[in-house]
Structure formats: C-alpha cells, structure tokens
N, C-alpha and C positions, 0 to 999 in steps of 0.2 A: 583357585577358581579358574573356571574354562568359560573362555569367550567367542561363543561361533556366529562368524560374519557370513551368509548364506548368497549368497551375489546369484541374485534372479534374475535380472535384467539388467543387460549390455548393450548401450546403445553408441550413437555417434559422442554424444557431449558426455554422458553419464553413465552410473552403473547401481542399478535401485538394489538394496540387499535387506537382509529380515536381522536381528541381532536376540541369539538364546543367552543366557546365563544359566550355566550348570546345566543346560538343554531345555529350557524354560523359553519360551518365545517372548520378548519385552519389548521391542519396535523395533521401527524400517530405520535402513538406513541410505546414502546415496552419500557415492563418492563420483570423480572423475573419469573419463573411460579406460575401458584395456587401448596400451598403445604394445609393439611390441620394441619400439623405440622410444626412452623416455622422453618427454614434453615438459620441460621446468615448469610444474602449477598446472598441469592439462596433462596428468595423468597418476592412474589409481596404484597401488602399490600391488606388488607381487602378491598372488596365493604363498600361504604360508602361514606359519605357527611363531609368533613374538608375544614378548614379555613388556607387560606394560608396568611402566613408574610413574610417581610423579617428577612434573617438571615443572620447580619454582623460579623458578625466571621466565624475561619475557613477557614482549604487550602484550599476550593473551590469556597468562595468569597474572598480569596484573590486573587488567581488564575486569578478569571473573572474580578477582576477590574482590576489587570495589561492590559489581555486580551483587554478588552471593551473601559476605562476609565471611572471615575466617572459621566460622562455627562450622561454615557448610564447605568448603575452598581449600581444600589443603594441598592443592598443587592440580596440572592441567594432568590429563590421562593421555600419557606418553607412548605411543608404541616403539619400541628401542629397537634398534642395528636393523633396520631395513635395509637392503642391502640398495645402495644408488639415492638413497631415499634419506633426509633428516628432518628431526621435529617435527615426525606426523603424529598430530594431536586427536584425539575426539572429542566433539566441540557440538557446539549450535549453529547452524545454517540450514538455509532451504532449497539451497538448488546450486548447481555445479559452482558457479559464480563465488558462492563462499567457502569452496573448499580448494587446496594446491593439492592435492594427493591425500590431505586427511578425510578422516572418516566420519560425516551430517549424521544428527541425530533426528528421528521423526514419530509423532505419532500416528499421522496419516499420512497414507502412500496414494500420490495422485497415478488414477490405473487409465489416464489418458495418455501414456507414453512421452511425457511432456519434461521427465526431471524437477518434481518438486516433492519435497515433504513438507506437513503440516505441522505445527505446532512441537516445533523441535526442542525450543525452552522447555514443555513440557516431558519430553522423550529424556531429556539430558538429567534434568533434573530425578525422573526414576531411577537412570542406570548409575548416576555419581554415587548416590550412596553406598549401594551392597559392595560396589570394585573401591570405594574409597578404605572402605571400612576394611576389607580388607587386608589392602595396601597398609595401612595402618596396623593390622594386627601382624606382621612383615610375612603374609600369607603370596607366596608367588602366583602370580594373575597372567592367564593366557590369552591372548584372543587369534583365534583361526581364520584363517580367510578364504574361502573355499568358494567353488563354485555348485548350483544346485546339483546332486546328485537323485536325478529322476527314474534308476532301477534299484 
C-alpha cells in the first residue's frame, strides 16, 4: 500500500497536506512547520518515503484502544526510521498544538490560514482500516511525504 502526504501549505506554526491511498484522495491533513533546524515537538518530519508499523506500546496506543476497542485498535500507525525523528505516529488532532512532528488527521480543512482540521476522529477513523488491514495481512505500507508538485 502507497501512502501520499501532499503538504500544500507551509506556514509559520503549521503545514496543511491532503492524504491519497493507492492515489485516491481520503482527507487533510496538518502537521507542524518546515524548520531547517529541528525544534523538539515544533517541527514536521523530513520529505521522504517511510514504512509504517504498528506500535503497541505506549499512552497513545493505550489511550486508542480503551477509546476504539481491540476489534478496531491493533496498534498506533508508526511511521519508522525518520531520520532525527522517533515515534511519529498518525493520530487525532486539530491543530499544531496536538501534534510533536506527527501527522493530524482531518476531514475539513479550515481555508482561513489559521491551522486547524475538522472532524479528525472522523478522518482517522476512514484511513485506520484499509492501512490496518493491511498491516495485518503483513502487506508492506508506505507513506510519502512530498511537497505539491504544481507542473
């Protein structure tokens, strides 16, 4: 499975992006800004092609499986060997504040410049399944991180 992170906007706190599956558009997303020096929790993770796992440990896969249950929860969506970078997860949040370099899930993208997604329980809750299911069937899962390419 191929996962592309499309980073359309770059601003001071944040960085708003679109998220395809298999090149399918599925929602926004927003992570923390480009710095060109890293910021521990205040900045986004490098362009680049990583392999994502689960990862069962951890308050934030314990958190989501009280949340979810096990039926639905089989571990948090790992982005592996970042380079400067660990345990960037894909998660639920709505605006820079809840992410350290990981990557917010959203279904509306607020288009007043402001850094916030809408209804990201429900953006997360889409994209868990097809990458869990996956993950599960021991199907290697990509996600790209790219920035928009406009020619």
């Amino acid at each position: 499975m191929e996962i592309d992170v499309i980073r359309f906007n770059s601003k001071e706190d944040f960085t708003d992006g679109l998220l395809y599956i298999n090149g399918e558009f599925q929602i926004y997303t927003l992570e923390d800004e480009y710095r060109s020096v890293k910021v521990f929790g205040e900045t986004r993770i490098p362009n680049g092609r990583y392999k994502i796992e689960f990862r069962n440990v951890g308050g934030f896969n314990n958190k989501y499986l009280r949340k979810y249950g096990s039926d639905f929860h089989k571990g948090m969506l790992w982005v592996k060997d970042v380079p400067n970078f660990e345990y960037i997860l894909i998660h639920v949040g709505n605006d820079d504040d809840d992410t350290a370099g990981c990557l917010l899930t959203g279904m509306a993208n607020n288009a007043n410049n402001v850094g916030f997604i809408g209804n990201s329980r429900g953006a997360y809750e889409k994209i868990y399944p097809p990458i869990r299911d996956a993950l599960l069937k021991s199907e290697d899962v990509y996600v790209n991180y790219k920035p928009i390419n406009l020619f």
